[in-house]
Structures are given as structure tokens and as C-alpha cells.
N, C-alpha and C positions, 0 to 999 in steps of 0.2 A: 067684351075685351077692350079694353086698357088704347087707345088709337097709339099711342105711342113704340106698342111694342113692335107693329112692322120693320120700325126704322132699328131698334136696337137687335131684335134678331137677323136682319141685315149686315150691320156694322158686323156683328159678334161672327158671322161667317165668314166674310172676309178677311177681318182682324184672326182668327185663327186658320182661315187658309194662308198666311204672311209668316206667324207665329211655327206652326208646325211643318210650314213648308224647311225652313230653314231647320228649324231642332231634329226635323228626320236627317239631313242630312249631318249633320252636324259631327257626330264620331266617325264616319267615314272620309269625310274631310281632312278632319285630323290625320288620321291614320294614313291616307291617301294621297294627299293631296298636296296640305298644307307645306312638306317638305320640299315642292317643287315649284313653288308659288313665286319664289325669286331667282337671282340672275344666276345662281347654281344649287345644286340640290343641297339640302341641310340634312341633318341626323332627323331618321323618322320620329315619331313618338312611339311608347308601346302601346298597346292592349288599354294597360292599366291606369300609362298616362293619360291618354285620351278618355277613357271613362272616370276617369277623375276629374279632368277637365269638365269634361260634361255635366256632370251633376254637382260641380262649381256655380257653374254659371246655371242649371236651373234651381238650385237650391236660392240664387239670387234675385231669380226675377220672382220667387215667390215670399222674400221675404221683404223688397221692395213697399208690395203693399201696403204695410203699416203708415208708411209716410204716405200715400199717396190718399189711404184713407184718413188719417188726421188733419192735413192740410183740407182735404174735402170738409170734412164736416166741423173744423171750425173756425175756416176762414173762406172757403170760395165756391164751395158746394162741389157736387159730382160732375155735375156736366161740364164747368170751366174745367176739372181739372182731366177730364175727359180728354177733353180738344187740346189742351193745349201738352199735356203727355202723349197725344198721338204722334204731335209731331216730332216731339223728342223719338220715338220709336221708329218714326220713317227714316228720319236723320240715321241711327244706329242701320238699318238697313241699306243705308246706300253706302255706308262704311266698309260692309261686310263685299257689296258688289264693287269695290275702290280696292280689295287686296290685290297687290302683284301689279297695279297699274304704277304706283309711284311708295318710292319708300318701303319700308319692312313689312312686309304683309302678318307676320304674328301681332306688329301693333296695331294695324286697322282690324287682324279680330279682336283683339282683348278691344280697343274702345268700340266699335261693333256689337260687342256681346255686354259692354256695361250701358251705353245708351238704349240697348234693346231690354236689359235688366229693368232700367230706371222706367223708360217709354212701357212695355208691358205689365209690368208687376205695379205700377202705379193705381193704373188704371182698372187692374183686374177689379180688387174690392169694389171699386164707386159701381163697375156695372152691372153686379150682382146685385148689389143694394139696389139700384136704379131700377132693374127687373121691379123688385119688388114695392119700390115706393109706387109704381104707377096702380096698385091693387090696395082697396080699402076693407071695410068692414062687407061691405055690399058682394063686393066680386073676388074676397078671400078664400072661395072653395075653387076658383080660376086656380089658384098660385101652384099647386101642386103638376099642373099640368101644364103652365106656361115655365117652369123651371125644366120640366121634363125637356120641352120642346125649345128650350133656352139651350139646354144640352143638347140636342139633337144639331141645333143650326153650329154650333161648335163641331161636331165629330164630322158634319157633310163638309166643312168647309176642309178641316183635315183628312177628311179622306180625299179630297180632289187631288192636294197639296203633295199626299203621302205617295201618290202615284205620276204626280209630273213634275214634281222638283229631283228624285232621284234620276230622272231618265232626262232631264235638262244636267245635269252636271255630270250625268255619262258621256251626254255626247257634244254639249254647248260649254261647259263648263264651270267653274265655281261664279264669274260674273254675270253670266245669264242666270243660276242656279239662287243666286242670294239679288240678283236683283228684279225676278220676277215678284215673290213675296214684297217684296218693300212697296213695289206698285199696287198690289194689291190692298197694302195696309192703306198707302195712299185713298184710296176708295173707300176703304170704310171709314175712316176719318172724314169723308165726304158724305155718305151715305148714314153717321152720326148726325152730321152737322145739318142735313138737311131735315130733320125732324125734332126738331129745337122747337116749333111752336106746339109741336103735339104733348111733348113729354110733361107728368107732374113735375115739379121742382121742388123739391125737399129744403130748404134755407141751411144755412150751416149754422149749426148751432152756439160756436163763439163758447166763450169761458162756461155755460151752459151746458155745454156738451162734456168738459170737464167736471165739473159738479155732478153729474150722472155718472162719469165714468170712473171719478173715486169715491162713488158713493157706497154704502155696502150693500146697495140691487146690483149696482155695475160689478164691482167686483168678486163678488157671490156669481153674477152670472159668466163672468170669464172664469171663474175658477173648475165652475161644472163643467162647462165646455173645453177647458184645455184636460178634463181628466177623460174627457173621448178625446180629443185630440193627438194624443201619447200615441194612441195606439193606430190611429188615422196615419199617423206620421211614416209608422211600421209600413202600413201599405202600399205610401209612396215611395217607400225606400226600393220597394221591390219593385213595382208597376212603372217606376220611369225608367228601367234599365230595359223597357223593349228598345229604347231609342241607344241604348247604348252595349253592355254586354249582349243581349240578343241580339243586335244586328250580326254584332262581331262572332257569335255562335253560328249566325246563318249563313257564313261566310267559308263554313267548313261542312255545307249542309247539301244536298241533293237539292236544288231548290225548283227542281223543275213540275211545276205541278198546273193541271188542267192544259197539260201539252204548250205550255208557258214557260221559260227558263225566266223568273224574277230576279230584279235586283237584289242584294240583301237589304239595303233601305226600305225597298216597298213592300215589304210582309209584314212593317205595321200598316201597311193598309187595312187589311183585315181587323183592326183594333176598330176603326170610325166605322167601317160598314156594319159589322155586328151591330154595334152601340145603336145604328138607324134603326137594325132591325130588334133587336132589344129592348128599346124602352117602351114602345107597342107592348109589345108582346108582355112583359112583366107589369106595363099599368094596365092593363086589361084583362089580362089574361091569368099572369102566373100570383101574382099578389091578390087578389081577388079570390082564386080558387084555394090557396096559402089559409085565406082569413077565413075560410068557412071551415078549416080546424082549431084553428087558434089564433086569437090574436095577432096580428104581425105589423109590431110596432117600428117605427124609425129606427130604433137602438137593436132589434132581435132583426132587422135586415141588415145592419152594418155589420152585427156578428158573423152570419151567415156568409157575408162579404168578405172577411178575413179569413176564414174556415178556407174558402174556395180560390183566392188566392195562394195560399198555404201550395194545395193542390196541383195551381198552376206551374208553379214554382217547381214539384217534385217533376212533372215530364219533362220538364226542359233539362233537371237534372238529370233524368235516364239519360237523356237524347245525348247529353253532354260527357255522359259515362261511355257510352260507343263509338262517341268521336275520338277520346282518349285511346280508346281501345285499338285503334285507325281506322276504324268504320266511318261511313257519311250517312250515314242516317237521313231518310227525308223529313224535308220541310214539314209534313204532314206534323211529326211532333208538335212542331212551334205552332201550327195550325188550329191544332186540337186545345193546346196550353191557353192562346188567345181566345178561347170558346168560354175557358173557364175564368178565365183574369176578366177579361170583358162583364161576366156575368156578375162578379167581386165588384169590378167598377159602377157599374150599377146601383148596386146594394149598398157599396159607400159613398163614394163619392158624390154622386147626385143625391141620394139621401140625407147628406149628412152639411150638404149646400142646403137644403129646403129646409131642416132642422134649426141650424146656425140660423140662419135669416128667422125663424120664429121665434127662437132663446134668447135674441137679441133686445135689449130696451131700444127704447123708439127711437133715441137720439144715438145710437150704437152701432146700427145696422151697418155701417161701413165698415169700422172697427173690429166689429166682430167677422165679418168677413174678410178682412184682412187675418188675423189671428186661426179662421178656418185656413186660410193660404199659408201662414207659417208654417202649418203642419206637414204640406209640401214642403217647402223647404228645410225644414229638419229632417225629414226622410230621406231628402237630397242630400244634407251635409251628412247624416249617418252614411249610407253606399259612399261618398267621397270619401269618407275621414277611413271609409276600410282598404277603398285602393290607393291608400296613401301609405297604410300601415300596412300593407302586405308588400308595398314595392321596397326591396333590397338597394339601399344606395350602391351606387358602382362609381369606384374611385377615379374610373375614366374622364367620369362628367366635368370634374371639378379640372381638369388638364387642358389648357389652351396652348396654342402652335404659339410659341417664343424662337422654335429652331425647327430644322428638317427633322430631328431627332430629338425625343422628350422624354428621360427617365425619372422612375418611380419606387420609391423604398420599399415598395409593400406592405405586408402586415405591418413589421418590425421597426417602417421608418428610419430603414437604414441601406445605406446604398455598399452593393457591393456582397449582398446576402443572396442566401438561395429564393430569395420570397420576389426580389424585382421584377420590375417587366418595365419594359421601350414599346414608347409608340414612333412612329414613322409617319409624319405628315409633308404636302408634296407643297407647290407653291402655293396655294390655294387657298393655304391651313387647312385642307380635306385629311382626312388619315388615312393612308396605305397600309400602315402593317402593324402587329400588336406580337408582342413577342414575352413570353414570359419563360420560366423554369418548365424542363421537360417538355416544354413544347414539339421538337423533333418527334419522342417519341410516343406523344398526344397523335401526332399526324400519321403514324404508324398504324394506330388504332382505330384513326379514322376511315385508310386506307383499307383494311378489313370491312368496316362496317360499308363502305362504299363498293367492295365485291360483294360482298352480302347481297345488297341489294340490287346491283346489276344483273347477279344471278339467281335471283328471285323476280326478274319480271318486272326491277324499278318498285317493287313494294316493302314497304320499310319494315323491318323487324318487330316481333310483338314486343310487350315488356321482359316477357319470362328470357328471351332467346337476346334481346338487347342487351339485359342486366348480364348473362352470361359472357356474353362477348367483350363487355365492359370491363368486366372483373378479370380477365385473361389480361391484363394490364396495370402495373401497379402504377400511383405516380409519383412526382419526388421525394413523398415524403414517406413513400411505401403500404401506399394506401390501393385500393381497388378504386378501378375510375366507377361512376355512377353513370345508370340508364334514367331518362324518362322518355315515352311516345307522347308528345306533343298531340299531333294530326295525324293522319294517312303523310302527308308530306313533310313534318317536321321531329324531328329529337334530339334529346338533348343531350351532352354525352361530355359526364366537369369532375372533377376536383374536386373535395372542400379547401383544395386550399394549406396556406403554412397555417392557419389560425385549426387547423381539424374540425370545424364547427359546418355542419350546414346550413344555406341559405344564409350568408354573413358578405357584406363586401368583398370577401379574402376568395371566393370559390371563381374558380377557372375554367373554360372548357372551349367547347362549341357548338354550335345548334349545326346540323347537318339537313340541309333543303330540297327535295324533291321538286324540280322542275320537270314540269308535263308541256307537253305540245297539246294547247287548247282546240279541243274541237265543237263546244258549245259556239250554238247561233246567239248572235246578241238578242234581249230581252224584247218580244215582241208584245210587252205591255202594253206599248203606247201606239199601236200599229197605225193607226192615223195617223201620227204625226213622225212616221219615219221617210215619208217623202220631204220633210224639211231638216231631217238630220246630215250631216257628213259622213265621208264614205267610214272614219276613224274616230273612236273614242276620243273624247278632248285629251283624256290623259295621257294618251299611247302619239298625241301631237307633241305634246309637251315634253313628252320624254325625248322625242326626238329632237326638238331643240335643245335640247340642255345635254345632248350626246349620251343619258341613260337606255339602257338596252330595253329595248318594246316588245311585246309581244311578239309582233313577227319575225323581231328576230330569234325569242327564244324557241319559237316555234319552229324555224330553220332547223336551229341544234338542237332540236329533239331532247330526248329526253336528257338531267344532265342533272347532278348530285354537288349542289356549291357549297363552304360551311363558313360560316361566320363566328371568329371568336369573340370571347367574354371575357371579361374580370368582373365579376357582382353583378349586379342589373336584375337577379332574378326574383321573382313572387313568391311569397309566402301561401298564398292559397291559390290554387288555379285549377281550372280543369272540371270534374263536376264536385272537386269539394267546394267551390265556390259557390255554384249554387244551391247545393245541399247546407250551404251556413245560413244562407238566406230564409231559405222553407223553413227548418229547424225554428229561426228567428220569429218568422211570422205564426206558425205552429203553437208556437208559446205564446205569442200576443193576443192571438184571439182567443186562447181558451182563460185567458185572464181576463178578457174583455169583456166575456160572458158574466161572471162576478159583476164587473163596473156596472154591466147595461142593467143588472136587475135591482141596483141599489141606486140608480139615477132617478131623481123625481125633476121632470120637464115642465116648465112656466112658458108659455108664448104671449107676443106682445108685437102689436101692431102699433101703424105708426098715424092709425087716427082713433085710436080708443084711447077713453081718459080710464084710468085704473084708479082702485076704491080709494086710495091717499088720497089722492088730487080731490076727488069726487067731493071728500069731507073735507080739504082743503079752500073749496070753490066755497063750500057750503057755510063756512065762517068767516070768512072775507078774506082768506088769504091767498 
């Protein structure tokens, strides 16, 4: 074994306990957090915003790499560019631990999240390649199982992460919560640096490196590999929304499980512990027993891979059908989902890392590694570009406090029509009050559905009994109001609107809120370390500074039925058709993938063999 790889499976655990310590938390933040960060509360984000967010910014730190691997390989190698994008990364992370102290805390995330883009996505390619430059012709049947175990030191360090950064920003907060990680990074950037005399060093290959890379081997060989890549892309599209839609699913989920009430952040923990226990298990065990029926090539494990993802994808979609329904469903769903996605990740992802690195020409292997990373990133930008286009603009956004009072032509762009509506903001420029047509006897309707559910036990009406109640109401424009069941605690109860059209800026209404008196124990995940915690959630401190209602007091007033009006704002897909669009998506991907994988012809290529050109090349002087 290679001396240099202690220090890089080092680095790469730390470097990902930094990495995924912060990305778990990351949509919860958003959603949670983010809005209370300065000297008074802001407009939340939704759902949709923050998962768009989200796979903004990972779609970016994986498309980063290109540059991080060009400049390596043909001007200052891997390991300058190593060290010195580490620091770029630490920087972004003390960014992230600087929100709320001074200044607008959304711009210390966004530069935050784009120096952690530049600083991790950089460096990803070089250290993949790095992996593999320390392995020759000699110690080549190593590589399949120091990649293995290259993955593993990556999922330990995320699994440590996945379970003390969400329970650091339960109770310490987002600057404890984002500046643990960045210490961490600190370290491996140490823990890189100190194995500089061990590591091969690969030279950057300079205009050379271009000559090979528009040559027609080089781009013969990106071209094979970007037609697995398509569908690689597919997988990330769905696999990086544990961190983002499925948190936010788990957040309406039973999550109490092994006599445990979990956070919703930390149930991807279960994503890195599996992955410990899975890669054993399938390089010895299950691939092995696989190949004594049939071959079981690189390309027939990444199918298998999208097949079972596919899969993942449909439970989470039941689970998300009973949530709709008001049911809470357990954890257990997401649980089982992660058994199967886990196993998908496996069969691609690490496969299709050890693949890329052997498809690669010799003077490539960063590049091509970067290019494996795009496909991240496109699957990132795919899930973004969707919650972009299902979010319904709401003509509120665009309206800033000029006066106590701010009116709105409506559809028609005309004031003084049945279509207007006033908003009401206080000194503050906060909004107080939102008034539109029929409203009076919108709140009539409301007032119904709110005996409804007082005399039901505070439990919210199905759809069938909602829709009914809805329709017992016309609105201005002689329409039937419309039901949807959100949650067990939430629904939705609008208008389409002067425009008649649904899901358009023009639809009206309100979300109606079941507020419960909590009686879950805080998350005793981290039970060591709850004699260093405070008696109160950071966030239920913070509320109290800033004069928003806390927990204990809504727990005072017991149970209590609040509704929040709309103009627009709402989704186009939501609920478990959402992730019924996804499965569907990935469904189709892999069963085309199968076609790809059996007309793929594979070339591998190390980076100390000379290949037969050269050979005859050498052989007549040139």
C-alpha cells in the first residue's frame, strides 16, 4: 500500500466531516433559522425556496471542479492546488459562523456558500485523482479497494457530522453549528499538508495536457463517459434531496425510533452508517456471490443502481401520500428508503468513481474526474430548475413599504376593480394585514372550518369533508372556494382568483395552522453531550429576543387554529406527486441505461503504462 494514502484518507474524513456537517444542516437553516438571524424577523423561505437554494449551491460546488482540475493539471499539480483551495474553503466556513454577528446575515451565506463552492469543488477532482496516482502497474489490483475504502473514510466522517452538527444548532446555534465544521476542515488541511513527503506527485502536464485532451483519444474518451454520465446525473438528481425534500418530509414524520425522538437533520445519518456497513459487505460478499452467475461488470452494477434507487424513491412517495392524507407516518419509511438508496449509491457512485479514473488517459485523470463531478451537478441544477418552475410567483414579493398602507391593481392592473387588494405594513415595514375582495366572507368560511376542527378533537378535516365544506362557499366571482390537506396540521382553503385559472399569481386564500402543545422530549441522540447543552433550544432563545412567540408560550395556549393569508406563492407539484415525478424520472433512466451499458466498449489506462502508439513511436526516434 501506496505510504501516502494514510494521510489522504485522513484529510478526506475530516474534509467531509466540515463538508456534510454544514450541507445536513443547511435546508433547515434556511427554513428555520435564517429568518431570525438579524435585528428583526424577515419573511421565511418556503419549502420550495430553500430546496432550490439547496441544490443551487450543491449543484455548484460540483461543477467548481473543472477549474480546479484544469489549473491542477496544467499549471501547478494536485497537491498545490489542494492546499491552497483548502484554504479558500476554511475562509467560506468562518463566513457561514460570521452570520448574525455583523451585517446582513443572507450575504455572509451566499459568500459562505460560494467560497465553500470554490474551496470544496476545487479540490474534489485533484483528490480522486491523487487516490489514484499513488498506484502503478505493480499495485493496480490495490485500487479497487482503496477507492472502496477512500469512500468509506468519507461516509465515517459524515456520519459523525450527520449527528453532532444538527444537535449543535438545536441547542448552541447556527455559529457553533457552522463553525465547528470549518475547524474541522482546518485539520485536514493539516493533516493533507503533513504527508507532502509521502505522496507520488503527478507534474502538471502544461500545453501537453491539452494536446491529449483535444485529441481524438481524449475526446472519444469524454464522450463515452459523458453518455453514462446523463444518466449518473439522473441519480444525483434524486440522491441529494435526503439533504433537502426529505429532511423537510421528516419534519411531518413520527420520527421517534429505537426509543429515540431524532432530529429531522439526523436521519441522514443512516445514509454514512449503512455505506460503513455496505461496502464490506458487497466487495466481499454480495458481488462476489453476483459473479458466480454472471458476469457483474462496472456498467451492469450502476444499472442495478438506478433500478434501486427508482425504488427508493417510490416509499418515500407512499409515506408522502399518508402525510397528505393527515396521517404521520414513521420514520421507519425513510428508514427502509435509505437501505435501498444506500445500496443504489454504492452500485453507482463508488463504481462509477473507480471506472472514470480507469477511462481516463493518463494526463486526464483530474479532468475526467471533474467531468464525473459535473454529473452532480447537473442533477443538482435538474431538482433546482424543478423547484423553480413549480414555485407560482406571488405578486406580494415584488411590493415594498413606501406607506402604512400599499395598494395593488390585481390581475387587471387596475385600481378601483373587484380584483385589488391593500397590504398594511407597521413602522418596521413588517406587514400587518393583507386584504383583498370577499375577504369578509373568505373568513366566514374559515370560521366553519375552525368549528370543524375544534369539534373534532383539533384534527383537521379529510379532503373529501374539506372539499365539501369549501364548496358550501362561493367567491367573488361565483366560484366554489377550493380544499387541499397539506399535513395533519395544515390546509389550504383559496380562490383561483379574477384571472379563473388555478395555480397562477391571481389565486387567493389561506393556509389554516393547527398549533399543538408539544409534548416530545428533546432528541436524546447526543445524550453525552447534553450535560454541556442549555436549559432552551437556541432558537426558542432567539425568539425570545426578537419578541416572536416560543414554544412555551404556544404551549401555554394550548391548542389554537391561526390562518395566514395569500395572493400567489403557491406550487405547482407538491405533496407525494412530487416525489412520484422523480421515481417516474429515474424509472425511465435506468431502463435506458441498460441499452447504454450493453453497447459501451471500456478502454482503461494508467498513468505509468506506455500504450502501443508511443511504444512504436519510442521505436523510431520519435
Amino acid at each position: 500500500m501506496p505510504p501516502g494514502i494514510p494521510y489522504i484518507i485522513g484529510n478526506e474524513a475530516a474534509e467531509r466531516f466540515s463538508f456534510y456537517g454544514m450541507r445536513t444542516i443547511l435546508t433547515i437553516f434556511m427554513v428555520n433559522y435564517l429568518w431570525l438571524m438579524g435585528d428583526s424577523p424577515i419573511a421565511k423561505l418556503s419549502d420550495a425556496e430553500a430546496t432550490k437554494h439547496f441544490h443551487d449551491f450543491v449543484s455548484l460546488v460540483y461543477l467548481t471542479p473543472i477549474f480546479g482540475a484544469l489549473l491542477a493539471d496544467l499549471f501547478f499539480g494536485k497537491y498545490r492546488i489542494i492546499m491552497v483551495l483548502s484554504v479558500v474553503y476554511c475562509i467560506g466556513h468562518a463566513a457561514l459562523a460570521l452570520m448574525g454577528v455583523v451585517g446582513e446575515a443572507h450575504w455572509w451565506l451566499i459568500a459562505g456558500l460560494w467560497l465553500i463552492s470554490i474551496g470544496s469543488g476545487g479540490i474534489k477532482p485533484c483528490v480522486s485523482a491523487h487516490v489514484g496516482d499513488q498506484f502503478g502497474s505493480e499495485n493496480r489490483h490495490l485500487l479497487p479497494r482503496i477507492f472502496n475504502w477512500f469512500y468509506w473514510s468519507i461516509n465515517l466522517g459524515a456520519f459523525l457530522s450527520t449527528l453532532l452538527t444538527p444537535w449543535l444548532l438545536e441547542w448552541h446555534g447556527p455559529h457553533w453549528a457552522f463553525g465547528v465544521p470549518g475547524v474541522l476542515m482546518a485539520l485536514a488541511t493539516l493533516v493533507f499538508w503533513m504527508g507532502r513527503w509521502k505522496f507520488v506527485h503527478i507534474p502538471a502536464k502544461g500545453t501537453g495536457f491539452l494536446k491529449e485532451l483535444f485529441s481524438p483519444v481524449g475526446l472519444k474518451a469524454i464522450a463515452k463517459l459523458f453518455s453514462i454520465y446523463v444518466f449518473v446525473a439522473i441519480f444525483w438528481a434524486l440522491f441529494d434531496q435526503t439533504g433537502s425534500s426529505w429532511v423537510l418530509q421528516a419534519e411531518n414524520m413520527d420520527r421517534n425510533w429505537l426509543g429515540i425522538e431524532w432530529l429531522p437533520s439526523q436521519i441522514q445519518a443512516l445514509n454514512p452508517i449503512l455505506i460503513l456497513t455496505f461496502i464490506p459487505l458487497f466487495s466481499y460478499v454480495i458481488y462476489p456471490l453476483i459473479d458466480k452467475f454472471f458476469p457483474l461488470t462496472p456498467l451492469r452494477k450502476i444499472s442495478i443502481g438506478l433500478f434501486l434507487t427508482a425504488a427508493s424513491f417510490a416509499l418515500v412517495s407512499m409515506a408522502q401520500g399518508r402525510i397528505d392524507a393527515g396521517g404521520t407516518p414513521s420514520i421507519s419509511w425513510q428508514l427502509l428508503a435509505y437501505v435501498l438508496l444506500t445500496a443504489g449509491e454504492v452500485m453507482v457512485s463508488i463504481v462509477c468513481l473507480e471506472f472514470s479514473y480507469t477511462q481516463a488517459p493518463r494526463s486526464m485523470k483530474s479532468v475526467i474526474m471533474a467531468i464525473f463531478l459535473i454529473s452532480v451537478s447537473l442533477g443538482n441544477q435538474f431538482t433546482a430548475a424543478i423547484n423553480h418552475f413549480i414555485q407560482v410567483e406571488s405578486p406580494l414579493a415584488t411590493i415594498e413599504s413606501t406607506s402604512n398602507e400599499v395598494a395593488h391593481g390585481g390581475y387587471d392592473q387596475q385600481s378601483g376593480t373587484k380584483d385589488d387588494f391593500q397590504l398594511t405594513f407597521d413602522e418596521d415595514g413588517k406587514r400587518t394585514a393583507l386584504n383583498f375582495a370577499g375577504k369578509a366572507e373568505l373568513d366566514l368560511l374559515l370560521d366553519r372550518f375552525k368549528a370543524e376542527i375544534e369539534s373534532n378533537n383539533f384534527e383537521a378535516p379529510g379532503n373529501e369533508r374539506g372539499a365539501e365544506l369549501a364548496a358550501s362557499l362561493n367567491d367573488p366571482w361565483g366560484v366554489p372556494y377550493q380544499f387541499r390537506l397539506i399535513n395533519r396540521n395544515q390546509m389550504r382553503i383559496w380562490s383561483n382568483g379574477a384571472d379563473g385559472e388555478t395555480l397562477t399569481p391571481w389565486d387567493q386564500g389561506a393556509v389554516l395552522q393547527i398549533s399543538r402543545p408539544d409534548t416530545t422530549e428533546p432528541s436524546a441522540i447526543a445524550a453525552f453531550f447534553d450535560r454541556f447543552r442549555p436549559e432552551e433550544p437556541w432558537l426558542e432563545r432567539r425568539k425570545a429576543e426578537l419578541g416572536v412567540e416560543t414554544k412555551a408560550e404556544a404551549n401555554a395556549a394550548g391548542h389554537q387554529v391561526s390562518r395566514d393569508y395569500f395572493v400567489g406563492g403557491l406550487v405547482k407539484l407538491e405533496g407525494a406527486s412530487y416525489f412520484w415525478f422523480f421515481t417516474m424520472v429515474m424509472l425511465g433512466a435506468a431502463a435506458i441505461f441498460v441499452i447504454v451499458a450493453r453497447i459501451y466498449q471500456p478502454k482503461e489506462y494508467f498513468h505509468d503504462e506506455v500504450d502501443e502508439a508511443e511504444a512504436r513511436g519510442e521505436a523510431i526516434g520519435n
